[in-house]
N, C-alpha and C positions, 0 to 999 in steps of 0.2 A: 571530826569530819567537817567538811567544808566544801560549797559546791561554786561553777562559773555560772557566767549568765553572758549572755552573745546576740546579738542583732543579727538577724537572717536578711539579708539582703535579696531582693527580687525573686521574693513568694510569699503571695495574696493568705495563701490558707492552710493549716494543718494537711489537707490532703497533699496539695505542690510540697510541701515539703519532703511527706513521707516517698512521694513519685521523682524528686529530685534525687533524698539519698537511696536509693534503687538502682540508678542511674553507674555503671563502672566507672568512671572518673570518680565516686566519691565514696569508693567503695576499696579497702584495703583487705588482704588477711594479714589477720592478725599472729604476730610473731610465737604467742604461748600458744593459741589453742589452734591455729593453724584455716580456721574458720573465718570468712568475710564476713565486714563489719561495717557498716558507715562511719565514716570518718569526717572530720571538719579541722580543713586546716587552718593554723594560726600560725603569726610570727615568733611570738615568746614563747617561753614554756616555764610553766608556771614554778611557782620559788616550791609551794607547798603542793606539790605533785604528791608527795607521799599521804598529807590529809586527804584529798581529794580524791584518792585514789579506797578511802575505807569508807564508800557508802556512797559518794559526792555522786552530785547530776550536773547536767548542760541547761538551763532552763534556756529556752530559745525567746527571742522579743520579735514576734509579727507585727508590723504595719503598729508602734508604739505600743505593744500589748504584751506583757508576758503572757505566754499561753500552754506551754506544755514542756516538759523537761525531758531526758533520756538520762538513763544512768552512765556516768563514767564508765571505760572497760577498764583503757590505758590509756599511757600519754607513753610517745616515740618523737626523741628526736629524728629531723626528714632533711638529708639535703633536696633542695630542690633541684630540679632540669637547668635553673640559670646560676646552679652551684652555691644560692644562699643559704641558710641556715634556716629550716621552719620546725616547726612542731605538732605532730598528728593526733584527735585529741581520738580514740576510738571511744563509741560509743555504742549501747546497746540497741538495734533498730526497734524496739516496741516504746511507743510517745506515748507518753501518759501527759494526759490533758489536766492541767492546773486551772486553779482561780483567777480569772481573768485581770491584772493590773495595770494600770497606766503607768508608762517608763517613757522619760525621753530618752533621746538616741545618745549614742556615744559612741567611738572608736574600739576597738580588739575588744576585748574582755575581760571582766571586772570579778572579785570573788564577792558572793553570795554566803552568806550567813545564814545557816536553816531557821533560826529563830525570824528571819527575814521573808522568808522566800514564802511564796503565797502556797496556798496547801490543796492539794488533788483536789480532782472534781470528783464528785460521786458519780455514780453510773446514773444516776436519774437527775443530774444537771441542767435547767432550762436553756442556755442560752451556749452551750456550748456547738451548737450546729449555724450559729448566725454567721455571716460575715464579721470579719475581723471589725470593720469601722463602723458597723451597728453595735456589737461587743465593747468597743472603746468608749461610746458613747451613754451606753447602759450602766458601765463601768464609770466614771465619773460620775452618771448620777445616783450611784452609789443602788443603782436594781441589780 
């Protein structure tokens, strides 16, 4: 198993996120269970789809932070509206909220190693209701 990890572009907080994929533009049904799903599109599509595909998650990076993952459903090749080649990553809509870590940015999406990947928050987590950039900051200094 093996999981991605992706930079969310133009959303402040776990909540925009969850209200973003809600939204039908980023909401697919899914071709086996027939059931809508949030989806997040990418250009590639990954070499190890089949790893990723027995357990693997999406962990998301808000405003330089990892913050919460979604589990892999599927991965579908997509042509797009302007006939290029993309790839759909469905994912399960319940976010589970991670250990908060500083990540700089980078382009499309990277694979993620579970021995790597920061591990759940517990349900009685202090600092998981802050803003992202008080969380970045707490986070560096290692509270």
């Amino acid at each position: 198993m093996i999981n991605l990890i992706k930079l969310v572009v133009g959303v402040a907080s776990l909540d925009e996120l969850a209200e973003r994929q809600r939204l039908p533009a980023n909401q697919r049904r899914h071709p086996g269970s027939g059931t809508m799903l949030p989806v997040v599109h990418t250009r590639t599509f990954p070499r190890q789809a089949a790893a990723l595909l027995q357990g693997g998650s999406l962990y998301r990076v808000i405003a330089g932070l990892i913050l919460c993952r979604q589990r892999l459903v599927d991965i579908q090749p997509e042509t797009r509206a302007d006939g290029t080649n993309g790839t759909l990553l469905f994912i399960d809509p319940t976010i589970i909220r991670v250990e908060a870590r500083a990540l700089r940015p980078f382009q499309g999406w990277r694979y993620l190693n579970p021995a790597d990947a920061p591990p759940d928050l517990s349900s009685n987590a202090r600092h998981d209701d802050l803003p992202p950039a008080l969380q970045k900051e707490l986070t560096l200094l290692g509270l």
